[in-house]
Biopython code that builds the backbone (N, CA, C, O; Angstrom):
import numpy as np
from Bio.PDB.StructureBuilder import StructureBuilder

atoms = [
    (1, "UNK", "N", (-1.560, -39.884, 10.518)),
    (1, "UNK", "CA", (-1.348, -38.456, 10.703)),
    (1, "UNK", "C", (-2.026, -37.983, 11.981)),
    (1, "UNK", "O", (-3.206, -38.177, 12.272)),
    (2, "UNK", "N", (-1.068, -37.303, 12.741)),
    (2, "UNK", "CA", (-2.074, -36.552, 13.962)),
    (2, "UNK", "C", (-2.237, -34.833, 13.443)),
    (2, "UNK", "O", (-1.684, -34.204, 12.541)),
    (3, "UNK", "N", (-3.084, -34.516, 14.298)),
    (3, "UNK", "CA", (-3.525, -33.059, 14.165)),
    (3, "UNK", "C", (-3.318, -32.185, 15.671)),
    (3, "UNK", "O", (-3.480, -32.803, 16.723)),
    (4, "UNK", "N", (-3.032, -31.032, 15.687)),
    (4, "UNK", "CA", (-3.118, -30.289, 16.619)),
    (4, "UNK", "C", (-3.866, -29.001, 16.785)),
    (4, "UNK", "O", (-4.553, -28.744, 15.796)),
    (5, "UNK", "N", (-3.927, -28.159, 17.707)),
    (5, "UNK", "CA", (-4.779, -26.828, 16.924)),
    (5, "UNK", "C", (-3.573, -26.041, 18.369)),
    (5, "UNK", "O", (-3.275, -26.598, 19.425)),
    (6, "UNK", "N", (-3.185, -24.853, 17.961)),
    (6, "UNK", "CA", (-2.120, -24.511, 18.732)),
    (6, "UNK", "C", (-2.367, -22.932, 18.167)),
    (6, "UNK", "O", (-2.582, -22.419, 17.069)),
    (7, "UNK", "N", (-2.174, -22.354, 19.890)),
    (7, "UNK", "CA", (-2.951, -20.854, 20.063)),
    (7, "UNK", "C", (-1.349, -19.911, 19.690)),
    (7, "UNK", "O", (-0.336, -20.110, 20.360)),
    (8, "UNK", "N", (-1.379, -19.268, 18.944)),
    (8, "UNK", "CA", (-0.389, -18.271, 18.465)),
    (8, "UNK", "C", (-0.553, -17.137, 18.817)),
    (8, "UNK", "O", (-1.582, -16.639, 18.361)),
    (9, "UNK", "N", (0.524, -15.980, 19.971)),
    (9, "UNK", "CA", (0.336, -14.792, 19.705)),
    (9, "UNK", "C", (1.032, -14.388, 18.279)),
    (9, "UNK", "O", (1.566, -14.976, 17.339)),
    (10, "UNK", "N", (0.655, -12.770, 18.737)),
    (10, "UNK", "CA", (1.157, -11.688, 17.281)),
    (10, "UNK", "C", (0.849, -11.306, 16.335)),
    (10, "UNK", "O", (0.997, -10.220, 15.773)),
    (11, "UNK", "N", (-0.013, -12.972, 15.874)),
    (11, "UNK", "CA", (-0.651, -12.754, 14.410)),
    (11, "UNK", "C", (-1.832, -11.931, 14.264)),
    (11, "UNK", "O", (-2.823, -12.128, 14.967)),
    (12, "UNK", "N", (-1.776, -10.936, 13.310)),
    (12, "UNK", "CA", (-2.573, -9.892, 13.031)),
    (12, "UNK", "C", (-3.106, -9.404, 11.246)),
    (12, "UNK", "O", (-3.953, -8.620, 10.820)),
    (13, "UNK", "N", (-2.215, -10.233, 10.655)),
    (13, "UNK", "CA", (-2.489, -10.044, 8.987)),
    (13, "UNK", "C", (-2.253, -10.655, 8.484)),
    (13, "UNK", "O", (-1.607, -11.465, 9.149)),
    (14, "UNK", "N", (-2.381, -11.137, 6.828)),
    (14, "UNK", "CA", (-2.020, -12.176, 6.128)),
    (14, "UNK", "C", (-0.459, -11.922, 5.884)),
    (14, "UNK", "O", (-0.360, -11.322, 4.814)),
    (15, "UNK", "N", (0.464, -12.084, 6.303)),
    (15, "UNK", "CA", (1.979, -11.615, 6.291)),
    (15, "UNK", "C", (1.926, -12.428, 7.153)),
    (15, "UNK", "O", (2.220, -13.540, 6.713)),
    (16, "UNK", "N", (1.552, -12.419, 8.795)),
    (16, "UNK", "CA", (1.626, -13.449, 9.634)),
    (16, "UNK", "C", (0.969, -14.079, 9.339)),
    (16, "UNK", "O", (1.779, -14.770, 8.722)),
    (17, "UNK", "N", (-0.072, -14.645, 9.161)),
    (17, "UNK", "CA", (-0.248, -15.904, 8.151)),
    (17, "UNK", "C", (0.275, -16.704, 7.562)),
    (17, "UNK", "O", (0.138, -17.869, 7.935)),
    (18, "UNK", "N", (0.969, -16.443, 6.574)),
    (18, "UNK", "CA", (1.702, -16.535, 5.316)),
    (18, "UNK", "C", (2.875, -16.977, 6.048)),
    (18, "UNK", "O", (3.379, -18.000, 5.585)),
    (19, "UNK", "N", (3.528, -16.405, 7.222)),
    (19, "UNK", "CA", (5.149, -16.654, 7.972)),
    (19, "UNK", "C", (4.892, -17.531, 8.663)),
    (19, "UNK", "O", (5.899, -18.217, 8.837)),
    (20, "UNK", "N", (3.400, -18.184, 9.573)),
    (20, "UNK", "CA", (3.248, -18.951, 10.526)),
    (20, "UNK", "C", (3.507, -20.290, 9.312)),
    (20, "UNK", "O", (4.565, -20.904, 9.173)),
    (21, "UNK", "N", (2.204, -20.517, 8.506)),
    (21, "UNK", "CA", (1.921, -21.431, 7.905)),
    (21, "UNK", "C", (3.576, -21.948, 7.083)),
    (21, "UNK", "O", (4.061, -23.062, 7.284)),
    (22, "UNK", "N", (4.147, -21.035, 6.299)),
    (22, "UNK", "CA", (5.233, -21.591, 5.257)),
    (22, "UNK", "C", (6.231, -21.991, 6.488)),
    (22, "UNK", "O", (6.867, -23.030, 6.307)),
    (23, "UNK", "N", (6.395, -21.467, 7.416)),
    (23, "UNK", "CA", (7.612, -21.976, 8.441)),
    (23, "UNK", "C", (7.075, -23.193, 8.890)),
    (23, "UNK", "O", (7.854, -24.115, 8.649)),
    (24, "UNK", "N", (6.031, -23.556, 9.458)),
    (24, "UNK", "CA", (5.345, -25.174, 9.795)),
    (24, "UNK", "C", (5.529, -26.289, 8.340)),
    (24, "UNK", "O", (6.022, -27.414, 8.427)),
    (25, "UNK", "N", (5.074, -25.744, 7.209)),
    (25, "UNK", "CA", (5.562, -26.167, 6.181)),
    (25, "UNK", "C", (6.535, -26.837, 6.070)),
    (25, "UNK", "O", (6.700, -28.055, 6.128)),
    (26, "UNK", "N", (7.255, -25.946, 5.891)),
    (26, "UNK", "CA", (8.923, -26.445, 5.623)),
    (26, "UNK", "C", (9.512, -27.303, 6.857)),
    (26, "UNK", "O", (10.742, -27.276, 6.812)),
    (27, "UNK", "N", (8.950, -28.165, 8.105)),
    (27, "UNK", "CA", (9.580, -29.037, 8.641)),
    (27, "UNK", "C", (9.374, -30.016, 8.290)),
    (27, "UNK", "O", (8.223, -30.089, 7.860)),
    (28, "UNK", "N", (10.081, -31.192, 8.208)),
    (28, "UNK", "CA", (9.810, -32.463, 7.538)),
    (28, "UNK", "C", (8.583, -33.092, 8.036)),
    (28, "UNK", "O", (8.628, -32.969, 9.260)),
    (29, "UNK", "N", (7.552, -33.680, 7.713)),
    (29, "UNK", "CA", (6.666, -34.074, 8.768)),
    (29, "UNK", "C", (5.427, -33.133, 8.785)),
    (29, "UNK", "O", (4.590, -33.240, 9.682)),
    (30, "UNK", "N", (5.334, -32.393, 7.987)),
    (30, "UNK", "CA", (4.198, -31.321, 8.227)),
    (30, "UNK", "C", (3.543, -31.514, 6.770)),
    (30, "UNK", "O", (4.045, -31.328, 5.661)),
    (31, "UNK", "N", (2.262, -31.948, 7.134)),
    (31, "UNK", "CA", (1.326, -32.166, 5.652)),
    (31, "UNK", "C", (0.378, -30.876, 5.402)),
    (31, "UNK", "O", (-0.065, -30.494, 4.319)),
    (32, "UNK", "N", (0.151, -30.218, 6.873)),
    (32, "UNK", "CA", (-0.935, -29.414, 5.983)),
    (32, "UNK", "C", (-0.670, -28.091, 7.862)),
    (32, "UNK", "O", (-0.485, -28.347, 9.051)),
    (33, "UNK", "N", (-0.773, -27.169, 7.282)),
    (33, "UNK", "CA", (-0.990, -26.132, 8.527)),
    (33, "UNK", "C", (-1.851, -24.545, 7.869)),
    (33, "UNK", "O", (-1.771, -23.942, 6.799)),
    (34, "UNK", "N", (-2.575, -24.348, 9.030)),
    (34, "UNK", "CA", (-3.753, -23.476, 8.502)),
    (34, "UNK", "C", (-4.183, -22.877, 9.391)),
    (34, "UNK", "O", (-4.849, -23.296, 10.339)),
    (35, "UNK", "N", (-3.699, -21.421, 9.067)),
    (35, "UNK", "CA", (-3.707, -20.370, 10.320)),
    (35, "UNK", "C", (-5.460, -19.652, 10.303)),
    (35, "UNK", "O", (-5.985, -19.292, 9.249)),
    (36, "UNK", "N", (-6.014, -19.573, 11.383)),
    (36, "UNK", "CA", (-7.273, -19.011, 11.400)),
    (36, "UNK", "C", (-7.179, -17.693, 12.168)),
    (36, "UNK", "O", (-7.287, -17.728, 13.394)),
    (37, "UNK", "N", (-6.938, -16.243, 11.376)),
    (37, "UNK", "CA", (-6.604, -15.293, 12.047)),
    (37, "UNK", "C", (-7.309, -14.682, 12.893)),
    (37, "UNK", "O", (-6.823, -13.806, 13.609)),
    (38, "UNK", "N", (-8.444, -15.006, 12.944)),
    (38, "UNK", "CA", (-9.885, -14.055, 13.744)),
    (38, "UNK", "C", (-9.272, -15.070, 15.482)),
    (38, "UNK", "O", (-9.106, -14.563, 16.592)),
    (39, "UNK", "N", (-9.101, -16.381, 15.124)),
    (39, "UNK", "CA", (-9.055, -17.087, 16.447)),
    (39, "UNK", "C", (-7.535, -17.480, 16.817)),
    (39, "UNK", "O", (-7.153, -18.373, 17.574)),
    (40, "UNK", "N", (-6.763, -16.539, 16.054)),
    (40, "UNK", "CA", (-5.260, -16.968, 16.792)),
    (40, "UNK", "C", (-4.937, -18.060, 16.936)),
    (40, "UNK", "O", (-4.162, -18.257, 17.872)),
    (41, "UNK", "N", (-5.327, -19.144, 16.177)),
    (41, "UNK", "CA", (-4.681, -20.572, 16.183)),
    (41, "UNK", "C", (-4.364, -20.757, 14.200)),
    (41, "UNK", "O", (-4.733, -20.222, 13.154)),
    (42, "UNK", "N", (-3.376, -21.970, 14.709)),
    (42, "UNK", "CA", (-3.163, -22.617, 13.935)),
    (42, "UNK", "C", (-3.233, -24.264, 13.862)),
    (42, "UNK", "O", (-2.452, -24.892, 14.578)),
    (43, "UNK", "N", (-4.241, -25.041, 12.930)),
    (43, "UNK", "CA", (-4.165, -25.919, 12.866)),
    (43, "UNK", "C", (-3.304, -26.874, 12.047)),
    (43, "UNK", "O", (-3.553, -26.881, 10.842)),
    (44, "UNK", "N", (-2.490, -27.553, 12.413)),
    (44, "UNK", "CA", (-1.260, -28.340, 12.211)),
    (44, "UNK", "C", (-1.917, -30.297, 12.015)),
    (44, "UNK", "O", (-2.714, -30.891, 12.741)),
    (45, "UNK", "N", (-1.232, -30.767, 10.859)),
    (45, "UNK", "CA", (-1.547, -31.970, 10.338)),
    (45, "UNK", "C", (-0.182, -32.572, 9.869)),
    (45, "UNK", "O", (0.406, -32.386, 8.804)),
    (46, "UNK", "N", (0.102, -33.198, 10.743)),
    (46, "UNK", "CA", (1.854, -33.764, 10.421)),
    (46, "UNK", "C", (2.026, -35.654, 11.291)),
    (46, "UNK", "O", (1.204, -36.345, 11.893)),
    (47, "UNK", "N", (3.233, -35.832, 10.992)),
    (47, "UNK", "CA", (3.653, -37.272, 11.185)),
    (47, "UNK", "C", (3.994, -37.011, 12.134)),
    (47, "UNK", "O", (4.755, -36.045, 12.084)),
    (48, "UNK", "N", (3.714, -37.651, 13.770)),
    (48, "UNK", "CA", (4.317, -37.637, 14.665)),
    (48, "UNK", "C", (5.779, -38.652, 14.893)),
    (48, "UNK", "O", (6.245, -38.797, 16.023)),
    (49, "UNK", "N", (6.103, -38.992, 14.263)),
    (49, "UNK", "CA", (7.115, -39.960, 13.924)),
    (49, "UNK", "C", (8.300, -39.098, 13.457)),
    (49, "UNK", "O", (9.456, -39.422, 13.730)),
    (50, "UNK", "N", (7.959, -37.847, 12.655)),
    (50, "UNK", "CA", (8.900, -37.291, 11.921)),
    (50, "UNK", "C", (8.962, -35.837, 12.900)),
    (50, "UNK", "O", (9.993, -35.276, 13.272)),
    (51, "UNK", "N", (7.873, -35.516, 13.122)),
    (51, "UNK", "CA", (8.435, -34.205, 14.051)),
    (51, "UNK", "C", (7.300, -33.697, 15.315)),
    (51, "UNK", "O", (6.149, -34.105, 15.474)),
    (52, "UNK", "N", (7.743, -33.097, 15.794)),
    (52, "UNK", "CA", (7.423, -33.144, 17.347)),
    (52, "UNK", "C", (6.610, -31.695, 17.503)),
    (52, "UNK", "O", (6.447, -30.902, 16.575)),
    (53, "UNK", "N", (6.012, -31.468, 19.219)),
    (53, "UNK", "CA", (5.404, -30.161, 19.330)),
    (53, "UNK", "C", (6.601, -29.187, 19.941)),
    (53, "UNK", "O", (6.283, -28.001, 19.855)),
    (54, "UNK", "N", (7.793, -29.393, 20.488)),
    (54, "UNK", "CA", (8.556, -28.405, 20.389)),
    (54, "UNK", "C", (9.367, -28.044, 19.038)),
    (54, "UNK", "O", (10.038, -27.012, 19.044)),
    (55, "UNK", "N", (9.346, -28.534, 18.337)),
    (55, "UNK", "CA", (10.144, -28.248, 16.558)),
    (55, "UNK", "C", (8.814, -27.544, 15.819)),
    (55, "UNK", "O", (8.890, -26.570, 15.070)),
    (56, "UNK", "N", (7.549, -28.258, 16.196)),
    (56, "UNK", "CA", (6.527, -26.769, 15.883)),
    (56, "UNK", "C", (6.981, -25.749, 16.497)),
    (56, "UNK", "O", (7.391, -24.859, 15.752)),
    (57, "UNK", "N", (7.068, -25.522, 17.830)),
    (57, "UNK", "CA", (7.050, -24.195, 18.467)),
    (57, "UNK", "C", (8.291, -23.511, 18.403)),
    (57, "UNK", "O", (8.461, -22.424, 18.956)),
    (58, "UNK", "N", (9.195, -24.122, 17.729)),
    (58, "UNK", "CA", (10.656, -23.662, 17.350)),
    (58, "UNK", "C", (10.464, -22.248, 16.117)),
    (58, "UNK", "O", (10.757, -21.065, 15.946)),
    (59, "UNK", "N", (9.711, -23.481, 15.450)),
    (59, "UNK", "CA", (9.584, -22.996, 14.106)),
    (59, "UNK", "C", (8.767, -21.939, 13.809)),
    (59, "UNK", "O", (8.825, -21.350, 12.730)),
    (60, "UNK", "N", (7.630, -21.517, 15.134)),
    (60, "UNK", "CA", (6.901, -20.413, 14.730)),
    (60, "UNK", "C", (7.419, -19.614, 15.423)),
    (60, "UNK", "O", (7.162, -18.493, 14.984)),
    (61, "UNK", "N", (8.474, -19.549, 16.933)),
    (61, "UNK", "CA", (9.228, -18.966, 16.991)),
    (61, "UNK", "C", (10.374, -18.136, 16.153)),
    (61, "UNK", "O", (10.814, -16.996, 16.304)),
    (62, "UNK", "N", (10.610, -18.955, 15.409)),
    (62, "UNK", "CA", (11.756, -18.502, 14.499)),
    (62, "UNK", "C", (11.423, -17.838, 13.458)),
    (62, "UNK", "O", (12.217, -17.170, 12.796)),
    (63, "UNK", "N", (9.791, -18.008, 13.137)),
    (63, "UNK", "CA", (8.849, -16.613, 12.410)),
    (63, "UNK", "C", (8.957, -15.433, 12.731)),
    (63, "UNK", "O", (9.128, -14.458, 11.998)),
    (64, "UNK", "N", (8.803, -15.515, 14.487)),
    (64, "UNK", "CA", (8.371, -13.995, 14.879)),
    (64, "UNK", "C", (7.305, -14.089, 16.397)),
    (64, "UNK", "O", (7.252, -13.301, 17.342)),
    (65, "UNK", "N", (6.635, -15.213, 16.185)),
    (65, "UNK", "CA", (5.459, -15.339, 16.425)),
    (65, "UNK", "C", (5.742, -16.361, 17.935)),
    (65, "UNK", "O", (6.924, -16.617, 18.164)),
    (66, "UNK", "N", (4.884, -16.815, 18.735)),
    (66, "UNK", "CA", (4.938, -17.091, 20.232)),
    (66, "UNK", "C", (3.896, -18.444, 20.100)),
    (66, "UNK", "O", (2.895, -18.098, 19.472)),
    (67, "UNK", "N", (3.851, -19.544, 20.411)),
    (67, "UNK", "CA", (2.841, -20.064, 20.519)),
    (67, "UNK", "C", (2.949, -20.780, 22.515)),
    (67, "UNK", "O", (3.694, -21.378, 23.292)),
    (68, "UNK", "N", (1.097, -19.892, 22.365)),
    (68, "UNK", "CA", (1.003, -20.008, 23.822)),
    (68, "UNK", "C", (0.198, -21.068, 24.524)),
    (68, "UNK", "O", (-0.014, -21.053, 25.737)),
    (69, "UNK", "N", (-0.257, -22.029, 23.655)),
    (69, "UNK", "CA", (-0.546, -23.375, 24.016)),
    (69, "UNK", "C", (-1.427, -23.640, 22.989)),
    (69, "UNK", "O", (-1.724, -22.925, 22.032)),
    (70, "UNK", "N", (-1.865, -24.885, 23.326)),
    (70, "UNK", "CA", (-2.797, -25.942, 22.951)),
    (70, "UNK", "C", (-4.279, -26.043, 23.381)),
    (70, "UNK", "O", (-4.798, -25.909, 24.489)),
    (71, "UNK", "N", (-4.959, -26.402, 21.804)),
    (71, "UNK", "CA", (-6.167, -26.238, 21.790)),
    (71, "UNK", "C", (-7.142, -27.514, 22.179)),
    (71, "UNK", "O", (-8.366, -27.379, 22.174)),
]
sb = StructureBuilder()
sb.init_structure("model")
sb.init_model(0)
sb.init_chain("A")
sb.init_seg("    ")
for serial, (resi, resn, name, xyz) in enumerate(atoms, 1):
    if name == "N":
        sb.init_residue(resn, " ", resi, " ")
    sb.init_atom(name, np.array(xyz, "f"), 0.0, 1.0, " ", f" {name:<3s}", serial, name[0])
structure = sb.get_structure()
């Protein structure tokens, strides 16, 4: 398993929370993701074999949300 930590705008409440994390979720390949709202990241724990850092950034796109790089 690799890990990432990846800087998110937008997020401001547990709603974005809740939309970052379940959308990382639901890609195949994603074991564990865990939004830290005070520091605008999200830390991501997935199979690099099964999915990639643009299908992350798809996917929190397709939340709402912007991710503006890497931690």
């Amino acid at each position: 398993m690799s890990v990432k930590q990846l800087k998110v705008a937008g997020m401001s409440c547990q709603h974005c929370q809740r939309a970052v994390e379940n959308s990382l979720l639901a890609l195949p390949g994603i074991k564990r993701a865990e939004v830290d709202l005070s520091q605008g990241t999200v830390t991501v724990e997935y199979d690099a074999e099964r999915v990639g850092l643009d299908d992350m950034k798809k996917s929190v796109a397709d939340a709402g949300y912007e991710v503006t790089g890497e931690l």
